[in-house]
PASEBA-1860 file (N, C-alpha, C; in nm, 3 decimals):
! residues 252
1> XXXXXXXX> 9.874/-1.629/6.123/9.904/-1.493/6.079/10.018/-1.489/5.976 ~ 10.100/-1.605/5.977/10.231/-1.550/5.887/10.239/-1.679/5.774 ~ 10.131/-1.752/5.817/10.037/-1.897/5.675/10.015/-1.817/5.516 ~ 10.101/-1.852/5.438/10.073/-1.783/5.307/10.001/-1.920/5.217 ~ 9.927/-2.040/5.277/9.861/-2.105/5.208/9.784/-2.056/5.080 ~ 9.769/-2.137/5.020/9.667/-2.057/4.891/9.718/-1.936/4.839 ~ 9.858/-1.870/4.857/9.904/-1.735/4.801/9.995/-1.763/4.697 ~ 10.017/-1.699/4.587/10.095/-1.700/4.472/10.223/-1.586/4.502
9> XXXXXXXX> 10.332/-1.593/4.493/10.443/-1.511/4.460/10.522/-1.504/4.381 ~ 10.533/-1.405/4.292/10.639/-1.389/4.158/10.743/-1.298/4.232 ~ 10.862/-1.360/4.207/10.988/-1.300/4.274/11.052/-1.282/4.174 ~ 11.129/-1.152/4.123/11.190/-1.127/3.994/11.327/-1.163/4.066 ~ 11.378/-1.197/3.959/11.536/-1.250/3.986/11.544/-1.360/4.101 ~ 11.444/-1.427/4.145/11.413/-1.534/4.182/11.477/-1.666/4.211 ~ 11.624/-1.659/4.126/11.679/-1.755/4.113/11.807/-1.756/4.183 ~ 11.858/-1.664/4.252/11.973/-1.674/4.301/11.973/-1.555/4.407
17> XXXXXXXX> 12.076/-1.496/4.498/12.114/-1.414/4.602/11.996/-1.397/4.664 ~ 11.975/-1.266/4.742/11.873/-1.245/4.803/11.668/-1.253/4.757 ~ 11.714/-1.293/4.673/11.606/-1.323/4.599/11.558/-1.469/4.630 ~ 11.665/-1.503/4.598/11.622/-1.663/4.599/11.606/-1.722/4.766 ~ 11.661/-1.588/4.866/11.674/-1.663/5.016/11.525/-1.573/5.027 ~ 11.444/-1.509/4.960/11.326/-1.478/4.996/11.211/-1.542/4.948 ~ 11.269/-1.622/4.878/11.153/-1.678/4.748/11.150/-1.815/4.883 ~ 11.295/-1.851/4.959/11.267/-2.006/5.028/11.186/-1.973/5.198
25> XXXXXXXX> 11.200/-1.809/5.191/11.080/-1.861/5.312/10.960/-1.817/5.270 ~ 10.924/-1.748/5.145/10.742/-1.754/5.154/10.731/-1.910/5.089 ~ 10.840/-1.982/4.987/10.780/-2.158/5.011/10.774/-2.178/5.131 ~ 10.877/-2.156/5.282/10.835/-2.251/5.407/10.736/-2.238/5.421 ~ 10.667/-2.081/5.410/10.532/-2.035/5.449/10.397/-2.111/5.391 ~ 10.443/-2.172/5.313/10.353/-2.216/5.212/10.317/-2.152/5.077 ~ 10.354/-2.053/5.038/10.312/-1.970/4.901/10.398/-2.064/4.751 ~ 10.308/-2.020/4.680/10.293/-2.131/4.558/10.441/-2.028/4.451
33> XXXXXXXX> 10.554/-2.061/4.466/10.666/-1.929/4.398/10.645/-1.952/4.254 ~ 10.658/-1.832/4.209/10.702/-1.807/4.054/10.850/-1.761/4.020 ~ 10.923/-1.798/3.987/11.043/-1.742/4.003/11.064/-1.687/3.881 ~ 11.091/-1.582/3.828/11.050/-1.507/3.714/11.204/-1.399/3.710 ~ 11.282/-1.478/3.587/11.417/-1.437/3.613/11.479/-1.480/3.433 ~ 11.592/-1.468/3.413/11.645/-1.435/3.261/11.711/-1.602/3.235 ~ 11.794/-1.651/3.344/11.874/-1.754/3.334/11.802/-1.849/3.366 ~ 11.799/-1.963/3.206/11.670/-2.051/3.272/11.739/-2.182/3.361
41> XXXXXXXX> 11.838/-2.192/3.386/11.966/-2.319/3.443/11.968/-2.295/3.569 ~ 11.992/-2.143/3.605/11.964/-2.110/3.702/11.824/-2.085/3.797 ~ 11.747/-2.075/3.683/11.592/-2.066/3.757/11.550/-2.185/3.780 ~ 11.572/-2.282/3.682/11.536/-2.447/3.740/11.612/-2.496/3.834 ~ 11.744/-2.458/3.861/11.788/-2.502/3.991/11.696/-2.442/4.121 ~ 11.707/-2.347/4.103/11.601/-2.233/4.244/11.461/-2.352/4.210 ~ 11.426/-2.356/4.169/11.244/-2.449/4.134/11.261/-2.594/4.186 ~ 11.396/-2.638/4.176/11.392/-2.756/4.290/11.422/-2.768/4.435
49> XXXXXXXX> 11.511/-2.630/4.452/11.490/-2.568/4.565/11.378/-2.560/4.660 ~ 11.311/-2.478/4.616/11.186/-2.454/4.648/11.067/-2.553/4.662 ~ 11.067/-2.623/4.556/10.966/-2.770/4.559/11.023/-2.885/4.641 ~ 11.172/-2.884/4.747/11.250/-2.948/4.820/11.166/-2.859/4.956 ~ 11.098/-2.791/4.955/11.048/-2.695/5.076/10.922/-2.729/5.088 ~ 10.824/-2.760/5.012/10.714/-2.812/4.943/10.646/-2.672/4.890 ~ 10.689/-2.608/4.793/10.622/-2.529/4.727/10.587/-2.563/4.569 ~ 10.505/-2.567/4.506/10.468/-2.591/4.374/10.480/-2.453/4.278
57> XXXXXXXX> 10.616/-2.493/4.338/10.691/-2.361/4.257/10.711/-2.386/4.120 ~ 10.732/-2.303/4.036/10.833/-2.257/3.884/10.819/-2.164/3.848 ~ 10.934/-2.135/3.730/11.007/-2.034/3.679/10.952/-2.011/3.540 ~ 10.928/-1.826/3.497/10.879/-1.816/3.383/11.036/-1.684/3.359 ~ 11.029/-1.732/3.218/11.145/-1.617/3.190/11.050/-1.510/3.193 ~ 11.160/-1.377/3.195/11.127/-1.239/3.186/11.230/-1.179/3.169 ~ 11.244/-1.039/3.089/11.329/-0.909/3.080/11.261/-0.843/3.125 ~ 11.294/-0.769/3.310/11.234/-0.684/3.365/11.242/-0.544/3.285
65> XXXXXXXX> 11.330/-0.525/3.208/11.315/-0.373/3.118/11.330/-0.367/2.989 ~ 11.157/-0.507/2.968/11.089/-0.488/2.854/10.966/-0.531/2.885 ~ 10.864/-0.408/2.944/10.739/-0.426/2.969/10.653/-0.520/2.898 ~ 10.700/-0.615/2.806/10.648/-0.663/2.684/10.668/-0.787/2.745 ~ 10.760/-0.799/2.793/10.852/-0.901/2.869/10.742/-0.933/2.963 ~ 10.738/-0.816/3.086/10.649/-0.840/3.205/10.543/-0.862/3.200 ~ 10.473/-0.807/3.077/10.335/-0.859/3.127/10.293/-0.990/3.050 ~ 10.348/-1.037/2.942/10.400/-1.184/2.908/10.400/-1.256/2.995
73> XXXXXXXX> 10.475/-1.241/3.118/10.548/-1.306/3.213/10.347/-1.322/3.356 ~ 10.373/-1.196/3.368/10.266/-1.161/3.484/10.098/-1.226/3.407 ~ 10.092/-1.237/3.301/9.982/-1.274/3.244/9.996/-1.468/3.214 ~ 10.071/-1.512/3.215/10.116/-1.641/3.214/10.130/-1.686/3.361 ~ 10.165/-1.621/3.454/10.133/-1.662/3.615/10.030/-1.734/3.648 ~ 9.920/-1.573/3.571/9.777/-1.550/3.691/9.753/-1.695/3.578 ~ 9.745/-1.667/3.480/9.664/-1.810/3.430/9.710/-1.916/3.479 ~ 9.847/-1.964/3.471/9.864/-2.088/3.553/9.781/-2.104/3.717
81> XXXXXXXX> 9.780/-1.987/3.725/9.770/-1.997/3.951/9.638/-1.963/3.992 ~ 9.576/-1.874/3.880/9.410/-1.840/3.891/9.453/-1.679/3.980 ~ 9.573/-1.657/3.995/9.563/-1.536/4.085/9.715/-1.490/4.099 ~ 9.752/-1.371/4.176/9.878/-1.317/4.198/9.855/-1.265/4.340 ~ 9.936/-1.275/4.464/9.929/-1.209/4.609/10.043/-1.148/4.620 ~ 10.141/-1.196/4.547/10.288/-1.118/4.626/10.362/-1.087/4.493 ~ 10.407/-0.993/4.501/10.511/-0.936/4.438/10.662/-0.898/4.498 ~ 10.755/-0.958/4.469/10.921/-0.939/4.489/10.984/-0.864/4.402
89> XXXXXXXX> 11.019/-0.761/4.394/11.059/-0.667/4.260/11.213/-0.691/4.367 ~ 11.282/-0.778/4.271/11.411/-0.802/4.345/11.517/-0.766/4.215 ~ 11.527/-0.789/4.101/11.578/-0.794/4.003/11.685/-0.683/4.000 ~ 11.809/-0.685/3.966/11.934/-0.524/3.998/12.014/-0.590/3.953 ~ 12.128/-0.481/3.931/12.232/-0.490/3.882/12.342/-0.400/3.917 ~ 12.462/-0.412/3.917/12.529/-0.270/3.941/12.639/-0.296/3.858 ~ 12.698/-0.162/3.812/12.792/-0.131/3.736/12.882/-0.023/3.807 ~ 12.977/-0.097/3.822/13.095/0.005/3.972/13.165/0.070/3.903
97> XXXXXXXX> 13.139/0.220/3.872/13.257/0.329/3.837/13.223/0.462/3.908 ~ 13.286/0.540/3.936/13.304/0.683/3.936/13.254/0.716/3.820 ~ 13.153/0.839/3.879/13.054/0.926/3.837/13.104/0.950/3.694 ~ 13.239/1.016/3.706/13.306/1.111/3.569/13.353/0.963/3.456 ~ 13.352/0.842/3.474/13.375/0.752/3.386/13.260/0.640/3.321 ~ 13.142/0.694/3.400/13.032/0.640/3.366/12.938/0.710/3.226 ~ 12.961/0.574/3.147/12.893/0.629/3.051/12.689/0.637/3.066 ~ 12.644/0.742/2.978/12.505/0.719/2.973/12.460/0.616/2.971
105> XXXXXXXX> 12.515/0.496/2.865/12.414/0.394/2.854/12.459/0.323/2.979 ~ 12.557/0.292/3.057/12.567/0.237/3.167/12.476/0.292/3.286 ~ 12.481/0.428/3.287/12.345/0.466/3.389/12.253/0.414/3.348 ~ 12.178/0.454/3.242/12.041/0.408/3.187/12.041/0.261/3.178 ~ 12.121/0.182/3.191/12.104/-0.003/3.198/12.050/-0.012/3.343 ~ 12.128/0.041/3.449/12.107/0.019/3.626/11.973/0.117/3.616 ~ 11.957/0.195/3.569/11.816/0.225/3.636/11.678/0.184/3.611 ~ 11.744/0.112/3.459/11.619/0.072/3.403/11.605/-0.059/3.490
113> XXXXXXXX> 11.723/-0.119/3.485/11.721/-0.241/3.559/11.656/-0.251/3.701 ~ 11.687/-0.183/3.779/11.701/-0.186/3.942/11.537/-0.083/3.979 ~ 11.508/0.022/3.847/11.410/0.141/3.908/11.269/0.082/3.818 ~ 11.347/0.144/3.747/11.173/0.105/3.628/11.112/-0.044/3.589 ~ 11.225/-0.139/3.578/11.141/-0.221/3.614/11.077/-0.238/3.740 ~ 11.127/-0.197/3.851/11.018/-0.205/3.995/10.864/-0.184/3.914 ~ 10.871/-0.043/3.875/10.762/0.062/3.815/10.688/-0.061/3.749 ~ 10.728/-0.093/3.638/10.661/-0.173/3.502/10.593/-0.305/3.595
121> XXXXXXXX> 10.655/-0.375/3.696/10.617/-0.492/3.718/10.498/-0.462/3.818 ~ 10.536/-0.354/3.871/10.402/-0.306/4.008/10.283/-0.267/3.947 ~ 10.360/-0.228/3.801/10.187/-0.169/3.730/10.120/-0.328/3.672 ~ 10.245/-0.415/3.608/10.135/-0.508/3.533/10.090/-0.674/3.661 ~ 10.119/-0.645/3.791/10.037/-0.690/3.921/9.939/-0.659/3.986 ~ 9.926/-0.538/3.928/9.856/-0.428/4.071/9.675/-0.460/4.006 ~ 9.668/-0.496/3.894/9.515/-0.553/3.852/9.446/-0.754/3.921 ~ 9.573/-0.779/3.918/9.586/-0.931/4.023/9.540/-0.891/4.157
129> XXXXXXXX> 9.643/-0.808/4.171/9.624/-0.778/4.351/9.491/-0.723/4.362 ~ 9.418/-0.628/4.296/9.337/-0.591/4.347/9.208/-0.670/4.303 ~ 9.230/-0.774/4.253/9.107/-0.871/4.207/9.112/-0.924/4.348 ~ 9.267/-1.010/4.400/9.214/-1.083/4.474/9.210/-1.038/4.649 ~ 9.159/-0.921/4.611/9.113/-0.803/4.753/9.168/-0.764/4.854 ~ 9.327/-0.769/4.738/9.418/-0.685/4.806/9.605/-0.776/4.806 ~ 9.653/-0.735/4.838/9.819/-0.778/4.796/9.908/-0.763/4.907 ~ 10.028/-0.801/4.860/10.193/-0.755/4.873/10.291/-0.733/4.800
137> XXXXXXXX> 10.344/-0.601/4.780/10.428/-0.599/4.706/10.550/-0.521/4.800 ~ 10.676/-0.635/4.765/10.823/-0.581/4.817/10.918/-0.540/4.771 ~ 10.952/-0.457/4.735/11.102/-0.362/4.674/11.210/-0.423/4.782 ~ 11.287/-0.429/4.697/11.435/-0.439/4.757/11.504/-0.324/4.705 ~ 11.543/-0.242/4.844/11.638/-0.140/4.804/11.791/-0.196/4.857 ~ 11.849/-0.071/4.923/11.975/-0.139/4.985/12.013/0.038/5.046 ~ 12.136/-0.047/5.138/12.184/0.047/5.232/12.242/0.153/5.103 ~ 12.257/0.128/5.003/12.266/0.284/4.953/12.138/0.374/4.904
145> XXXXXXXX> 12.034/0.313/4.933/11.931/0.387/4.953/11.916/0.489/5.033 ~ 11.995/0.448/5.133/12.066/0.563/5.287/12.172/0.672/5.227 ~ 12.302/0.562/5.201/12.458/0.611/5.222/12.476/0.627/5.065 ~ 12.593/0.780/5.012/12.680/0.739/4.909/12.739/0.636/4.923 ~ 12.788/0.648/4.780/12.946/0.538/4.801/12.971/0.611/4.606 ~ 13.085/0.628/4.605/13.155/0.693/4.476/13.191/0.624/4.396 ~ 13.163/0.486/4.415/13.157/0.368/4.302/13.051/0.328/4.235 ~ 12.957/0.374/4.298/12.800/0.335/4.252/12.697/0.480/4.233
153> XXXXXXXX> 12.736/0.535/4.167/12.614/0.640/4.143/12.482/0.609/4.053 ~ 12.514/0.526/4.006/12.367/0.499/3.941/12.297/0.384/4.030 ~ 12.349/0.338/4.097/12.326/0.227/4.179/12.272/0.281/4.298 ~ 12.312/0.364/4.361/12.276/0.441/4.498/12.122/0.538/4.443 ~ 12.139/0.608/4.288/12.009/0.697/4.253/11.863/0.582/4.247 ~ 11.941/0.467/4.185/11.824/0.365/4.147/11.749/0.322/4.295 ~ 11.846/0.278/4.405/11.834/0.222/4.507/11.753/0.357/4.610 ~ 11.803/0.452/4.567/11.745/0.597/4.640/11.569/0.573/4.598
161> XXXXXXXX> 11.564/0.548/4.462/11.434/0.595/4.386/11.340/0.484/4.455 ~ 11.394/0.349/4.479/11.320/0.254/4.533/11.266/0.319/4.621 ~ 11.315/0.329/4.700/11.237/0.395/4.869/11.125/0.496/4.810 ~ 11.154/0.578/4.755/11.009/0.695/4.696/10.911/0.635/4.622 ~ 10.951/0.544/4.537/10.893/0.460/4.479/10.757/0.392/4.618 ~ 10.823/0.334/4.648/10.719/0.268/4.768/10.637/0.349/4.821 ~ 10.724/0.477/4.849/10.625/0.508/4.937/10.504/0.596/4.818 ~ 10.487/0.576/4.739/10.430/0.682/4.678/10.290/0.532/4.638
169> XXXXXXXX> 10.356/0.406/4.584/10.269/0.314/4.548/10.187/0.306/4.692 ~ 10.247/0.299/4.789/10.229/0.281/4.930/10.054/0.395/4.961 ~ 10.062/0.456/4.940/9.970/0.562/4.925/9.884/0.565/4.808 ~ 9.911/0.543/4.686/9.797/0.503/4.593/9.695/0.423/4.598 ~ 9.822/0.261/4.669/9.717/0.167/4.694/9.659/0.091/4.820 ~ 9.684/0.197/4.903/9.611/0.139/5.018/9.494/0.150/5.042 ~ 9.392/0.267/4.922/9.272/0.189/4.952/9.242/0.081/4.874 ~ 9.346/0.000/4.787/9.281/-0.130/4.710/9.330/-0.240/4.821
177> XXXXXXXX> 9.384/-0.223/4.997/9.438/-0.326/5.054/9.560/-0.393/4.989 ~ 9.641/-0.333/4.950/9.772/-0.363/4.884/9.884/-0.299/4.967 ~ 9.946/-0.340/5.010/10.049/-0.303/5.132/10.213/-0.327/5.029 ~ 10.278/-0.197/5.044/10.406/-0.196/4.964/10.535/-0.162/5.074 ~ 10.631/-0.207/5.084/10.716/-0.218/5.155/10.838/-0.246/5.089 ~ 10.937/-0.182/5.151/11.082/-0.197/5.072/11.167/-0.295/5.185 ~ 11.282/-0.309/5.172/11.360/-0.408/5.269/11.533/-0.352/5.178 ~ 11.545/-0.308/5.287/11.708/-0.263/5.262/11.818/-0.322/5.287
185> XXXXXXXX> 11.896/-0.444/5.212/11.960/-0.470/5.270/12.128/-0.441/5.288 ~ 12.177/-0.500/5.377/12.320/-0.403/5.402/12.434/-0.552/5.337 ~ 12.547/-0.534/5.364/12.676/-0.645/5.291/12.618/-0.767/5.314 ~ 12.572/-0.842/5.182/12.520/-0.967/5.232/12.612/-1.049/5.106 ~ 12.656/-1.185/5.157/12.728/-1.249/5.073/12.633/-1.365/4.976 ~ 12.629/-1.237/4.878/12.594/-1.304/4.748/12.711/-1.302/4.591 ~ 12.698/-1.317/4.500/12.763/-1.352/4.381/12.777/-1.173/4.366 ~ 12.754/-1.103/4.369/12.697/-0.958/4.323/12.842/-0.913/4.453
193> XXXXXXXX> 12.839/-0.890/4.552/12.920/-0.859/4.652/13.060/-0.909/4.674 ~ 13.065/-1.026/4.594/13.197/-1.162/4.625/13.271/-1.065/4.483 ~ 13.197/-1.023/4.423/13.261/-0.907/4.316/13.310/-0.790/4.343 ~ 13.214/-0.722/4.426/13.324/-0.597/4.505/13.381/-0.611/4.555 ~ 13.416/-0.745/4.644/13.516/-0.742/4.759/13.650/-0.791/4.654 ~ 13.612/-0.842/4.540/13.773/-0.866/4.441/13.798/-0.687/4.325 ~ 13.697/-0.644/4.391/13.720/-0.510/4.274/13.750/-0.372/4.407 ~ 13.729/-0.414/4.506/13.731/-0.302/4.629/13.822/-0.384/4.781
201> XXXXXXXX> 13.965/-0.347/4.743/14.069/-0.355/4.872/14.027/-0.331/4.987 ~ 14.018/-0.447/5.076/13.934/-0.370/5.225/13.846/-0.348/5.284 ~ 13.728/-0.393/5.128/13.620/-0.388/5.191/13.578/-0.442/5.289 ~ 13.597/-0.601/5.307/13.573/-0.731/5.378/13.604/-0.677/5.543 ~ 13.704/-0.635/5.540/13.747/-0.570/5.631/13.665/-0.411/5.713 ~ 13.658/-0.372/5.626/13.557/-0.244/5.648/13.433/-0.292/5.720 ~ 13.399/-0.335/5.669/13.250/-0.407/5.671/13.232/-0.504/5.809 ~ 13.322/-0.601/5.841/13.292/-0.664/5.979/13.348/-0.573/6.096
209> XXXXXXXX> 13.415/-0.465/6.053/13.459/-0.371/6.140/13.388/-0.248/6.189 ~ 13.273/-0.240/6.070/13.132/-0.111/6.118/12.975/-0.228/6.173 ~ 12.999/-0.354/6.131/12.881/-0.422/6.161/12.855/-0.476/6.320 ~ 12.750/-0.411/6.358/12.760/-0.499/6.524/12.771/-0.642/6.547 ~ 12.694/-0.718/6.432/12.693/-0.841/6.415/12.833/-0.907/6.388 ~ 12.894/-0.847/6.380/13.029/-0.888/6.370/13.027/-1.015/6.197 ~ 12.918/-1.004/6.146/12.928/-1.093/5.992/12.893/-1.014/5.880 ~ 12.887/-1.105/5.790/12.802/-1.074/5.657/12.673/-1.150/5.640
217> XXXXXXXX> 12.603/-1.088/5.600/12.455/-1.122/5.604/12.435/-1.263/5.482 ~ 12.410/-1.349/5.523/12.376/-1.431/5.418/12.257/-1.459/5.346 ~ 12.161/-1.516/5.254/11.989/-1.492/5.178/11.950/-1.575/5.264 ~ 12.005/-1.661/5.351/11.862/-1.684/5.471/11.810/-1.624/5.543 ~ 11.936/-1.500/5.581/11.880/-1.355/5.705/11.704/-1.331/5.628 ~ 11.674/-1.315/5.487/11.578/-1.294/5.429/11.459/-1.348/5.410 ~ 11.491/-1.516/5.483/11.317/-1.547/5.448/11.232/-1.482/5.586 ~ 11.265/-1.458/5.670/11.220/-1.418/5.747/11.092/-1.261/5.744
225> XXXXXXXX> 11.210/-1.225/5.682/11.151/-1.061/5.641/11.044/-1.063/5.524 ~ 11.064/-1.157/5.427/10.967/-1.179/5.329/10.846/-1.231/5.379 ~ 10.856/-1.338/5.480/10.747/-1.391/5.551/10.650/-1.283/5.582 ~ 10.687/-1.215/5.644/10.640/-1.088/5.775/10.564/-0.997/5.646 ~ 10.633/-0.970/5.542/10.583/-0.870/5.488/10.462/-0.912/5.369 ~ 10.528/-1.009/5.336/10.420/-1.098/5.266/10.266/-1.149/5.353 ~ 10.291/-1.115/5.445/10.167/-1.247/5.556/10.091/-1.143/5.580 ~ 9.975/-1.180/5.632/9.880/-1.081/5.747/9.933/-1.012/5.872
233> XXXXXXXX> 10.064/-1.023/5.915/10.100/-1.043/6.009/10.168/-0.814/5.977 ~ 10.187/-0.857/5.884/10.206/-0.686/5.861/10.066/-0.606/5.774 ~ 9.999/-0.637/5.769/9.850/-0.565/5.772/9.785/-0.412/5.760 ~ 9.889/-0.353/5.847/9.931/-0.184/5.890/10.039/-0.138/5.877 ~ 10.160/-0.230/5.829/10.244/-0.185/5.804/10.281/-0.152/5.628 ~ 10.311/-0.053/5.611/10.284/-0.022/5.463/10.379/0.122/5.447 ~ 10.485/0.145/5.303/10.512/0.292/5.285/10.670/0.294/5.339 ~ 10.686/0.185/5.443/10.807/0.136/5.512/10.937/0.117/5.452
241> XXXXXXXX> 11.046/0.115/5.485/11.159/0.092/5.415/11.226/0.044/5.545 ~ 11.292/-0.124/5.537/11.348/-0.209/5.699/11.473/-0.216/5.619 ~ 11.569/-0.195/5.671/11.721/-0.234/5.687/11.716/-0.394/5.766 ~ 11.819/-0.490/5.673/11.783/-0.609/5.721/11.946/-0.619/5.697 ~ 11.984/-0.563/5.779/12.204/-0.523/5.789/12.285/-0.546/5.893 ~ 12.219/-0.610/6.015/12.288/-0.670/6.090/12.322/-0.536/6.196 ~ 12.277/-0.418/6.193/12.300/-0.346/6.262/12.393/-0.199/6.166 ~ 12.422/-0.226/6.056/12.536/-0.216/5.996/12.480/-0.002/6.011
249> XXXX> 12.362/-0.019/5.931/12.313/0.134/5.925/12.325/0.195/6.071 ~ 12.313/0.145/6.198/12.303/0.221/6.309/12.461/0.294/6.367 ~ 12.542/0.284/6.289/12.680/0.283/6.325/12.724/0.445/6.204 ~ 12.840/0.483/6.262/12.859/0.609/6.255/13.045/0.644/6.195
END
């Protein structure tokens, strides 16, 4: 049930943080990774990663917000692999200011980044998936998909839009057997976070002090969840949005 033999996965941003701890359990699973990301030093490191797992993985560049980019990218897959099963729309960015100091083009970079490319990459997959009689595709939102926070407003709208996003693909394409699912995750120690905690006093502190788990989430908490959502094993589950936070959202 959770055997991704014979399955292809393109994971955007593929090459590092939570991306890259999702890209190493659909390799345990067996799925053939594409790691489809900007930094090619960094994407060939992740590709030996992964082929250290036994996946007959590699990396195709892409600019997720230049559709020109994606389907370049998504059309160079299917030909290498004969097919596409999974989609990881992992790719984000954030830019930490208060609302009143944020310029336009800094909003419009995070949303294009984090929202519309979701959009652009789900549209130039969704003809793969439904060739090969049906899919997975996973959004990564995050606990500000839930919660403000007054450092991130374009970051929390982008991360908000994910969740609607799903659920709306979630409903288009379930009669092509394409199952869309988001995965929210809460303080996980990646390169992206090791930055707020030097730009935000306290956080570190904040954070093991609201979490039941008493940690920070690290990108292995994630192959797990990729497995599940990627496999047969979630089948009926579809439209969903999982907090993968250690407990962090249930707290008050």
């Amino acid at each position: 049930m959770f055997d991704l033999k014979g399955r292809v996965a393109v994971v955007t941003g593929g090459n590092g943080g939570i991306g890259l701890g999702m890209a190493k359990g659909l390799a345990r699973a067996g799925a053939r990774v594409v790691v489809a990301a900007r930094n090619r030093d960094k994407s060939d490191a992740a590709v030996r990663e992964l082929m250290a797992l036994g996946s007959d993985a590699f990396a195709l560049p892409v600019d997720v917000t230049d559709a020109g980019s994606v389907a370049a990218m998504t059309a160079e897959a299917a030909r290498r692999c004969g097919r596409i099963d999974i989609l990881v729309n992992n790719a984000g960015i954030n830019i930490r200011k208060p609302a009143h100091e944020m310029a336009l083009a800094e909003w419009q970079q995070v949303i294009d980044t984090n929202l519309t490319s979701a959009f652009v990459c789900a549209q130039a997959v969704y003809p793969h998936l439904r060739r090969a009689g049906g899919g997975k595709i996973i959004n990564i939102g995050s606990m500000l998909s839930i919660f403000g926070a007054s450092f991130a407003p374009a970051y929390g709208a982008s991360k908000g839009g994910i969740v609607q996003l799903t659920k709306s693909l979630a409903v288009a394409w379930a009669p092509d057997h394409i199952q869309v699912n988001a995965v929210l995750p809460g303080w996980i120690d990646t390169d992206l976070t090791r930055q707020a905690r030097q730009q935000l006093p306290g956080l570190n502190e904040r954070v093991l002090a609201r979490s039941p788990s008493g940690r920070w989430g690290t990108i292995d908490d994630f192959e797990g969840i990729a497995v599940f959502l990627a496999s047969a094993a979630s089948a009926f589950v579809t439209g969903t949005a999982i907090a993968v936070d250690g407990g962090y959202s249930t707290q008050v």
